[in-house]
Structures are given as structure tokens and as C-alpha cells.
PAZAPA-4460 file (N, C-alpha, C; in steps of 0.05 Angstrom, whole numbers, plus 32768, in hexadecimal, padded with zeros to 4 digits):
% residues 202
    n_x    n_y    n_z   ca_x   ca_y   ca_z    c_x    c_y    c_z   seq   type   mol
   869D   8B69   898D   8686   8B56   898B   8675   8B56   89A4     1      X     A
   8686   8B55   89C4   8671   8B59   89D1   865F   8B72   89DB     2      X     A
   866D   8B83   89D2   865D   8B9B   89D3   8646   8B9B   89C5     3      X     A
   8646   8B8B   89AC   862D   8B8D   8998   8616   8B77   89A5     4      X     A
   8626   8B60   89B1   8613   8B4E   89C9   8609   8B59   89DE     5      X     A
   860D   8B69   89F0   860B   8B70   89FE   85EC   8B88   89FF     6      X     A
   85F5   8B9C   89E7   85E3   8BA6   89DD   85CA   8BA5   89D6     7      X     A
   85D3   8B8E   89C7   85B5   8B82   89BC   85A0   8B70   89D1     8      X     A
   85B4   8B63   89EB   85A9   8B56   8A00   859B   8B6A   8A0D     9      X     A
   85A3   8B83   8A11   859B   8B98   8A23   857F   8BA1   8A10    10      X     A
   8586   8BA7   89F9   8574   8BB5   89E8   8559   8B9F   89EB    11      X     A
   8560   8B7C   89E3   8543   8B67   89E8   8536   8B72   8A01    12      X     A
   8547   8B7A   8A12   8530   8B80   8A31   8529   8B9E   8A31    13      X     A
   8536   8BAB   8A2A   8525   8BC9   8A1A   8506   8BCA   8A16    14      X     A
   850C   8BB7   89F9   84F1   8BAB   89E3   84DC   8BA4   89F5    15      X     A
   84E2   8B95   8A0C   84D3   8B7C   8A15   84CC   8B7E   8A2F    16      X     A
   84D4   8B94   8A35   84D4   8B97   8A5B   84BB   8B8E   8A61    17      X     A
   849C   8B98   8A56   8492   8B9B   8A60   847F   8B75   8A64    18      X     A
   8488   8B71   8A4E   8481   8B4F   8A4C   848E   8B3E   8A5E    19      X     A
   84A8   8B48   8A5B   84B7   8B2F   8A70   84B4   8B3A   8A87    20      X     A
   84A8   8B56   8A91   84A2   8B55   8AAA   8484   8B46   8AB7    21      X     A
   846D   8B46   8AA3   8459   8B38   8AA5   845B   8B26   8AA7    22      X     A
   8473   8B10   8A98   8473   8AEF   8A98   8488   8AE3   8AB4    23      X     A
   8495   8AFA   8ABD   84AB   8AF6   8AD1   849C   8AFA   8AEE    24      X     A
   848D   8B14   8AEC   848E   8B18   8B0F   847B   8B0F   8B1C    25      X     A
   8470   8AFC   8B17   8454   8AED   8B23   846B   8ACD   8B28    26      X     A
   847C   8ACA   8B1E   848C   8AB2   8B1F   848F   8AAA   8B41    27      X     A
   8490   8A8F   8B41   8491   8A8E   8B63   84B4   8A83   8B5C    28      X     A
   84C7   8A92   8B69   84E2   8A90   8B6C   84E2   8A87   8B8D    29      X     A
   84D0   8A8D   8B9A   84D6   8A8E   8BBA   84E8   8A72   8BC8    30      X     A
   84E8   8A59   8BB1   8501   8A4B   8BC6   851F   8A55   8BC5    31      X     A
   851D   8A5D   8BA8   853E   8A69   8BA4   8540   8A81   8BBB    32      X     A
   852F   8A95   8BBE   852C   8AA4   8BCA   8530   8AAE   8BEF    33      X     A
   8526   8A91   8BEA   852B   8A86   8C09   853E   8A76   8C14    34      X     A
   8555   8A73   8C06   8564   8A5A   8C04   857C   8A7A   8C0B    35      X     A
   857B   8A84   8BF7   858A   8AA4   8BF1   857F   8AAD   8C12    36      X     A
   8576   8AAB   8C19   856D   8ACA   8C33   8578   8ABE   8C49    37      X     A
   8578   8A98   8C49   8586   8A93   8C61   859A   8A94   8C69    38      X     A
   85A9   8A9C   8C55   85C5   8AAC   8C59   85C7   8AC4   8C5E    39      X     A
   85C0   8ACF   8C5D   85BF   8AF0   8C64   85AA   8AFB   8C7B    40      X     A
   85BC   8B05   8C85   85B8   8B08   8C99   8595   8B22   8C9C    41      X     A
   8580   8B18   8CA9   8569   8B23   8CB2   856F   8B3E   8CB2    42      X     A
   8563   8B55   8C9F   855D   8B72   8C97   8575   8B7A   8C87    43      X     A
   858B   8B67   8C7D   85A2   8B6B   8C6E   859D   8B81   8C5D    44      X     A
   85B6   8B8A   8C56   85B0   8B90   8C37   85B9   8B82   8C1C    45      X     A
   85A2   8B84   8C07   85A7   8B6F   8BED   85A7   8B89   8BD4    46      X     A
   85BD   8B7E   8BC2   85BD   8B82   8BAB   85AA   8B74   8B92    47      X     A
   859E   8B7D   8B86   858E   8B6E   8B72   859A   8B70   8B56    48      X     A
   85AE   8B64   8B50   85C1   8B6C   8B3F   85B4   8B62   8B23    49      X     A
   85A0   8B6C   8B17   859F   8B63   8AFD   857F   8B61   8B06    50      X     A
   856B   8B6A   8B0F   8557   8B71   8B1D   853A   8B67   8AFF    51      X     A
   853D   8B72   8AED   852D   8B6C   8ADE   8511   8B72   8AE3    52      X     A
   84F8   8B64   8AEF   84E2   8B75   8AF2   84E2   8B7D   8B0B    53      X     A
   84F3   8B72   8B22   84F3   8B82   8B39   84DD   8B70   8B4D    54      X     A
   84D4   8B54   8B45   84C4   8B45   8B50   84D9   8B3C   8B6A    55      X     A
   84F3   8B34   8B64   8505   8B2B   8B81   850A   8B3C   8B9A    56      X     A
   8513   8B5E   8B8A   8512   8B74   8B9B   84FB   8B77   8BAE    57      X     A
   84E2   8B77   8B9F   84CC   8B7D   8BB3   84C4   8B64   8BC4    58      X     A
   84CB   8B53   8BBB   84C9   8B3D   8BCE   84E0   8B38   8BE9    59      X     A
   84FA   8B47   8BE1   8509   8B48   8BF8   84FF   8B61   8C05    60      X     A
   84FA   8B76   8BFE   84EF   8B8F   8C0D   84D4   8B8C   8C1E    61      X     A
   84C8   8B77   8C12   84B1   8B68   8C22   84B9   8B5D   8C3B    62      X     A
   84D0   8B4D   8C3D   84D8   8B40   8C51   84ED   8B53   8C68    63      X     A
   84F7   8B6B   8C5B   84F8   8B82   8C74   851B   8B82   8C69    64      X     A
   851A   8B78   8C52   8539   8B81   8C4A   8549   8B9E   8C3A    65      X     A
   8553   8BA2   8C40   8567   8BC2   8C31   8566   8BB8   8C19    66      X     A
   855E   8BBD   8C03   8563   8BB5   8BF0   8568   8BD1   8BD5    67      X     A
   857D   8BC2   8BCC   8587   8BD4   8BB6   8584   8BC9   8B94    68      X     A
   8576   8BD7   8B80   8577   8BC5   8B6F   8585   8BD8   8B4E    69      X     A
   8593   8BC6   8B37   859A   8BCB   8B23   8590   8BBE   8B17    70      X     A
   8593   8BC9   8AF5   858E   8BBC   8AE4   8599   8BC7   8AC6    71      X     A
   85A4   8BB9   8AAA   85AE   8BCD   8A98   8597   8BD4   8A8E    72      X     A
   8584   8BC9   8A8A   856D   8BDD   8A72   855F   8BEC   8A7F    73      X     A
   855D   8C09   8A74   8550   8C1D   8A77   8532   8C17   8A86    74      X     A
   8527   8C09   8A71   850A   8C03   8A6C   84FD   8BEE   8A86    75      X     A
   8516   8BDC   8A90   8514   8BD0   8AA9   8513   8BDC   8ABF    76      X     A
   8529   8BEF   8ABF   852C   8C03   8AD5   8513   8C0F   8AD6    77      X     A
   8502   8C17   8ACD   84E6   8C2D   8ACD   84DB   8C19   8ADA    78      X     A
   84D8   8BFD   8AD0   84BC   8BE8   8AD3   84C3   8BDD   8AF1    79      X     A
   84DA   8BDB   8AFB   84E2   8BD4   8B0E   84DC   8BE6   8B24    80      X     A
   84E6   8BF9   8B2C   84E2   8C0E   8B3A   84C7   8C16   8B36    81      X     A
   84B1   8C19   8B25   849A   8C1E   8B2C   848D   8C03   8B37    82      X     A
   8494   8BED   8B35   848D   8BCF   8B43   8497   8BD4   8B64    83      X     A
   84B8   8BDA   8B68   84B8   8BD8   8B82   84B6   8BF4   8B90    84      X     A
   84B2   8C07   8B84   84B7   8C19   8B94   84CB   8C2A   8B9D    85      X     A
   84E6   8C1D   8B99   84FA   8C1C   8B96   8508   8C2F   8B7F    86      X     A
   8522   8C46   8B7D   852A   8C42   8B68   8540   8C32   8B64    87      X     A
   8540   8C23   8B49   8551   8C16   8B3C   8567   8C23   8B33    88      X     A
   8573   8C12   8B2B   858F   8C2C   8B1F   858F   8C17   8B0C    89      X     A
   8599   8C2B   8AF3   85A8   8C1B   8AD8   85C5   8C16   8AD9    90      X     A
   85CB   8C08   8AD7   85E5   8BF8   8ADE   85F1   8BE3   8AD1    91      X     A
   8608   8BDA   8AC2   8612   8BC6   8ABB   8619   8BB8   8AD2    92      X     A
   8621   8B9E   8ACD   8637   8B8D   8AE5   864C   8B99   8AE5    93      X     A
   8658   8B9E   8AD4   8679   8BAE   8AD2   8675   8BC3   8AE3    94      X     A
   8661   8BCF   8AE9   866F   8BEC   8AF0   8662   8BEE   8B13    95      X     A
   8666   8BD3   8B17   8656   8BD1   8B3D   8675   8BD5   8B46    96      X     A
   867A   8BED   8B57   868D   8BE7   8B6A   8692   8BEE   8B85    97      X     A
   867F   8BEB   8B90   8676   8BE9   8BB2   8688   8BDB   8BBB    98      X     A
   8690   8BE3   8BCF   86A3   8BCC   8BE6   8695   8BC7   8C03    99      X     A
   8698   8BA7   8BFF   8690   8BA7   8C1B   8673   8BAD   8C29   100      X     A
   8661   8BB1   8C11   8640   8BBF   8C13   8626   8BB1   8C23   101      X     A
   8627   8B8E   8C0E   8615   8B89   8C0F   8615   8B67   8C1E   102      X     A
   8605   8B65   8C2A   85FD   8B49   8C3B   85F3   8B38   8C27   103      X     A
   85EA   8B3C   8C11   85E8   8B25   8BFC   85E6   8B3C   8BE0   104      X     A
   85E8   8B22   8BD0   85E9   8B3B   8BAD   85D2   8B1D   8B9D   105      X     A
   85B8   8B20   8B91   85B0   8B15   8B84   85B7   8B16   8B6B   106      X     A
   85BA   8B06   8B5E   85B9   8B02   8B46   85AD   8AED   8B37   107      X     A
   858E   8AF1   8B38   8583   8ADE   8B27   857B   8ADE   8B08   108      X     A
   858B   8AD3   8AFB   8582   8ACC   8AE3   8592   8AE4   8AD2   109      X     A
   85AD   8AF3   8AD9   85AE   8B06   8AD5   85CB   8B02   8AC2   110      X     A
   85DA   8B00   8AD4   85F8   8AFC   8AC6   85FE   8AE3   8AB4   111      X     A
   85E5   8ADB   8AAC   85ED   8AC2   8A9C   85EE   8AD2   8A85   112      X     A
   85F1   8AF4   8A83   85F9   8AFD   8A5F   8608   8B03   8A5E   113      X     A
   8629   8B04   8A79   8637   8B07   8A74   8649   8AEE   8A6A   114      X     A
   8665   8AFA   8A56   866F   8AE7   8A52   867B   8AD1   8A6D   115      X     A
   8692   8ABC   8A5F   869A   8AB9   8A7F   86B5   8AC5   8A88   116      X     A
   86C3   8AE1   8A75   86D7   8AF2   8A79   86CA   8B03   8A8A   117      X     A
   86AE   8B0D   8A83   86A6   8B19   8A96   869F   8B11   8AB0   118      X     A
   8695   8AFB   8AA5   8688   8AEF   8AC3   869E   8AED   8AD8   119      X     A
   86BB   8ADC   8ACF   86D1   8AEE   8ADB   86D3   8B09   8AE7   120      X     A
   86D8   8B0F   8AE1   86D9   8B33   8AE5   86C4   8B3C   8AF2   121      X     A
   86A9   8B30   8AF7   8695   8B3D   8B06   868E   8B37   8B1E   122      X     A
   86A1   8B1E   8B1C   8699   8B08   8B39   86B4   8B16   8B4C   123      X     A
   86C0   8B26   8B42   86DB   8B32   8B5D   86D1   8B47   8B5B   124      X     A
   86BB   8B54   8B4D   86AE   8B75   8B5B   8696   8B6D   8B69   125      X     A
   8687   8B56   8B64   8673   8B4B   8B75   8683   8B45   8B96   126      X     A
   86A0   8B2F   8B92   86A3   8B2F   8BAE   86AE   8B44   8BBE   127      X     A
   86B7   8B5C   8BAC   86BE   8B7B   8BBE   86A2   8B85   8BCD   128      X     A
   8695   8B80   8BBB   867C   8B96   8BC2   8667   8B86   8BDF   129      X     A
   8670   8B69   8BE0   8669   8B56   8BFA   8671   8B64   8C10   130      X     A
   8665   8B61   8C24   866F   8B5F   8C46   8679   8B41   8C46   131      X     A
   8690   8B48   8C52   869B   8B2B   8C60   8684   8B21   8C66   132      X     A
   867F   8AFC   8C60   866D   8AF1   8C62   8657   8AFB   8C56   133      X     A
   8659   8B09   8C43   863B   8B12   8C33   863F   8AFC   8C22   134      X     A
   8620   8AF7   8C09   861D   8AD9   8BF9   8610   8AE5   8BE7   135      X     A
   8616   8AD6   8BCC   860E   8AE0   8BB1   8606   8AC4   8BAE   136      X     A
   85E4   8AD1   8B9E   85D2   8AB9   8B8F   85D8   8ABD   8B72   137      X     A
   85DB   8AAF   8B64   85E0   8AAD   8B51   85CD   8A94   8B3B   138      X     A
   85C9   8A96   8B1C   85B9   8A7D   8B10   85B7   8A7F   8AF5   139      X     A
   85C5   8A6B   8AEE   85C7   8A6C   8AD3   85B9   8A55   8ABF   140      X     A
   85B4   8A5B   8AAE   85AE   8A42   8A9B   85BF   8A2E   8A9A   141      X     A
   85AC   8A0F   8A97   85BA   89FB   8AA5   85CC   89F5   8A83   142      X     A
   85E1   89F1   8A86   85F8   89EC   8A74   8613   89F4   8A71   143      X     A
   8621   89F0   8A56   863C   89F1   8A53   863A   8A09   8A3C   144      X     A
   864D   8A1E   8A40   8655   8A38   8A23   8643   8A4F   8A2F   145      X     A
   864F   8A5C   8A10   863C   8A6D   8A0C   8626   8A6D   89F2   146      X     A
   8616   8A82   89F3   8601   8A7B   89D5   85F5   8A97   89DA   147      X     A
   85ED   8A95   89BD   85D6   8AB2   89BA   85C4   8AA3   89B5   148      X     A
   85AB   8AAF   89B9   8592   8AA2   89AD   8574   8AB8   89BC   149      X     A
   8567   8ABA   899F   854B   8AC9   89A8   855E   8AE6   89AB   150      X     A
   8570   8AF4   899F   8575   8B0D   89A4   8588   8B1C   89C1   151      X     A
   8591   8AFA   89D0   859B   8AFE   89EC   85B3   8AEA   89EC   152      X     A
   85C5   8AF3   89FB   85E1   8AE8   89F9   85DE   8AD8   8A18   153      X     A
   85EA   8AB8   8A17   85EA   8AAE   8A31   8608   8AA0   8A37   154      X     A
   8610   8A9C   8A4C   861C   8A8D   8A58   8613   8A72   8A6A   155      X     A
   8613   8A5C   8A63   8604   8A4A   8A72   8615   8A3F   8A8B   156      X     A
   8610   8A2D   8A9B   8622   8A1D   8AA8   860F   8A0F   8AB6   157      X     A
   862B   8A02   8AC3   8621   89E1   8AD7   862B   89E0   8AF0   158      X     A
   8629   89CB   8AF9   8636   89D2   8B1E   8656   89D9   8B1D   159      X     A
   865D   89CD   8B05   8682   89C7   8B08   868B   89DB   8B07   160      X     A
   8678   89E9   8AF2   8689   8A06   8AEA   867A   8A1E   8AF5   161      X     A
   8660   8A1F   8AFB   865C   8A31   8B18   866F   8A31   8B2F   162      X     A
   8677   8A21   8B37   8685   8A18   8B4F   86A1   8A1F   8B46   163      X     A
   86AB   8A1E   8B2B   86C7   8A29   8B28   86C7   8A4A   8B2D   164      X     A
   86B2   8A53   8B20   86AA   8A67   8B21   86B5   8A7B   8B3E   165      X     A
   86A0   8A6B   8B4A   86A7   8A7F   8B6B   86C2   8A79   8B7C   166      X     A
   86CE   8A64   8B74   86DD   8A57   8B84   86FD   8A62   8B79   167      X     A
   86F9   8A64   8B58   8717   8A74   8B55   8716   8A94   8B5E   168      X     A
   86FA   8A9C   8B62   86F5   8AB6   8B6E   86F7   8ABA   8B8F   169      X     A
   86FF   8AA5   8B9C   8704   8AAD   8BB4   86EB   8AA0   8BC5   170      X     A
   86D5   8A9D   8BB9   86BA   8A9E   8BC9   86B6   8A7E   8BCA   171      X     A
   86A4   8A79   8BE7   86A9   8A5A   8BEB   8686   8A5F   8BE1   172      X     A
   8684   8A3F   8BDC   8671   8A37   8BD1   8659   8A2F   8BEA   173      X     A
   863C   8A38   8BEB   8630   8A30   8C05   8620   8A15   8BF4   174      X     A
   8615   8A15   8BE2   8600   8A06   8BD5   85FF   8A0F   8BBC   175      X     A
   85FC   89FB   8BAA   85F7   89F9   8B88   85DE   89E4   8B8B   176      X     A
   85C7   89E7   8B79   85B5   89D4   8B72   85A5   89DC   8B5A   177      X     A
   859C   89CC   8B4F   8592   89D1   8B33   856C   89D1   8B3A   178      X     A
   8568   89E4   8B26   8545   89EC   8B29   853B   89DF   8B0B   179      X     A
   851D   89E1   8B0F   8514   89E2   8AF2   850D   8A01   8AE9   180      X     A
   850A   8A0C   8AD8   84F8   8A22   8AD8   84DD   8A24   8AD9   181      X     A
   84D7   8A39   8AE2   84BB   8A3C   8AEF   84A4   8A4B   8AE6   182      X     A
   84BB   8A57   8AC8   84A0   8A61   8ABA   848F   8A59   8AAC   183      X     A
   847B   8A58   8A9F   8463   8A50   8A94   8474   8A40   8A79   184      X     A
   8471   8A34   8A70   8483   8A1D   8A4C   849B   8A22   8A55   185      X     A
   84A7   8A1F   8A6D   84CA   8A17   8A68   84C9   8A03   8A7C   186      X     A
   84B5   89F0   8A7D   84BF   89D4   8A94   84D7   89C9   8A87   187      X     A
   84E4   89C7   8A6F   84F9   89B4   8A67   8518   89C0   8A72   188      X     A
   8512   89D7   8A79   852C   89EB   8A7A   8538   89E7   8A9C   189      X     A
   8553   89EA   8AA1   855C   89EC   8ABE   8570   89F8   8ABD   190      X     A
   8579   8A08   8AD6   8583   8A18   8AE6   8595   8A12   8AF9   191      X     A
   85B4   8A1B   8AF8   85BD   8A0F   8B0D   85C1   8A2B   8B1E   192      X     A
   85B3   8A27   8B36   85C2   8A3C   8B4A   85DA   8A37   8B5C   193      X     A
   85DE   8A4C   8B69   85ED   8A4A   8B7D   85EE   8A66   8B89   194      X     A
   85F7   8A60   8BA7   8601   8A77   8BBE   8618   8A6D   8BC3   195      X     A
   8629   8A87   8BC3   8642   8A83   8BCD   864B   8A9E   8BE4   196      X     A
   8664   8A94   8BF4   865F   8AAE   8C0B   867B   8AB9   8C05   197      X     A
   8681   8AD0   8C0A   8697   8ADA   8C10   86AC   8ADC   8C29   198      X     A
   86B7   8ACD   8C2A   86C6   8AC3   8C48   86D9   8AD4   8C4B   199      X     A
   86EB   8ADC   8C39   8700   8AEF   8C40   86FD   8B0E   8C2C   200      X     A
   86FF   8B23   8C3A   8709   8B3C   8C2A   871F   8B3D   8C17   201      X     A
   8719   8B48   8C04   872A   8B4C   8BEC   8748   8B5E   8BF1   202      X     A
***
């Protein structure tokens, strides 16, 4: 079953790259953004784990950072890499296994399609692939479960269970706070983020 989810999530951003890159990368993200950078340390290097139009990448590459970016759909990967300049790589979450690499790993808006077995399982190859004291952004739709809807599989959550999240994974929690969204007809919708750091090696 989740292979057939998974699929079809990848396949919606296939279809659609080129729309959701028009309605996404003009988006002003810059407090999350900045909230993310003051942890990591000045010219770091960042993972863009789930990169999408590549609007966060070029905005960290703007600011003088190493930046590395993924993404699973094909069709993203092209639109991205001709946006930053950069190449992208196609990449699942499952199959990151860097140790020890990166001074922060973004993840906006990204891993909310994994289940939360995965989300398990992706949050102990996210904290391998950290430098001691490296910090993962993370943001998910504000709620409880999971759901399909519009062709895309989600996982939602809230502070309690973000925060379980990183904390049975080893990773201490720096800050959780909830956003509205910022794109054009979703004022009703929110977002809970969080950064968390990696304090000890695996």
C-alpha cells in the first residue's frame, strides 16, 4: 500500500512541478529561514532534503552557504537545479546515508509524506548524516494522523508529537512554534515547526 502512496505522491509533483514551482518560490519563508541559519554555523554546509523548487537552496547559497540539495521527482530535480544552479540529485529520504556531513539538513514541508514508521527510520539516518551539534528544520501540517488528499499522502502533527519525534531519536529539541501559511488562499492552514540539534554521535 505504501509503495502505491508514495508513487502517486511523487508522480502529483511530476504532473505539477512546474506550477508548484511558480506558486512556491516567490514565497517569503525568510523567518523560518532565519530562525534555521542561527544555528548553523556561518558558510556551513546544508542539506535541502526534499528541495522542491529550490527557492530555500538559492537562498542559502545567497547567504555564502555549501549547499547540497535532493529531491524524489524527476521533474523537480530539472526545475530546481536550473533555478539554483546547483545540481540536485534525485533521492528518497530512505536512501540518505552520509555520516557526520552536514551543519544543518532542511526540511521544509517535505517529510510530512512520510509515514510515521518512516518518519522513524529517517530521523536516525538524518541524525548520522549530522555533525555533532549539526540542526535539522523540519514542518509539518498543523495536526494529528495521517490522510491522503488531492493525490498526496500526509502525516500531520503538533508540538507533542514533533517533540516525541526528535527526542526518542536522540536529538534535543532547540525551538518548536507554529506559523500560518504564507501562500496566497491558505491563511486558515498552520504549520508546526521545529529545529532540533544533534548533541551526541550515533
Amino acid at each position: 500500500m505504501r509503495k502505491d502512496e508514495i508513487k502517486q505522491t511523487i508522480e502529483y509533483y511530476n504532473k505539477n512541478a512546474e506550477s508548484f514551482v511558480k506558486t512556491t518560490k516567490d514565497v517569503d519563508f525568510s523567518e523560518a529561514g532565519n530562525i534555521f541559519l542561527s544555528y548553523v554555523r556561518d558558510g556551513g554546509s546544508i542539506l535541502d532534503f526534499g528541495c522542491g523548487s529550490g527557492r530555500d537552496s538559492r537562498y542559502f547559497l545567497e547567504k555564502g552557504y555549501d549547499v547540497s540539495a535532493c529531491d524524489a521527482s524527476e521533474a523537480m530535480c530539472r526545475l530546481a537545479s536550473e533555478y539554483t544552479g546547483i545540481m540536485v540529485k534525485k533521492m528518497y529520504f530512505e536512501e540518505l546515508n552520509d555520516e557526520s556531513k552536514y551543519d544543518g539538513i532542511w526540511a521544509c514541508a517535505s517529510l510530512l509524506h512520510l509515514s510515521e514508521e518512516e518518519l522513524n527510520d529517517v530521523i536516525v539516518k538524518i541524525k548520522r548524516a549530522l555533525k555533532l551539534d549539526g540542526v535539522l528544520y523540519a514542518s509539518f501540517k498543523y495536526g494529528i494522523g495521517s490522510r491522503e488528499k488531492n493525490g498526496r499522502y500526509f502525516t500531520d502533527m503538533n508540538e507533542e508529537s514533533v517533540k516525541k519525534w526528535l527526542s526518542d531519536a536522540g536529538m534535543s529539541v532547540c525551538k518548536i512554534w507554529i506559523s500560518g501559511d504564507v501562500r496566497e488562499g491558505r491563511d486558515g492552514e498552520k504549520w508546526v515547526n521545529v529545529v532540533g540539534e544533534n548533541r551526541e554521535q550515533m
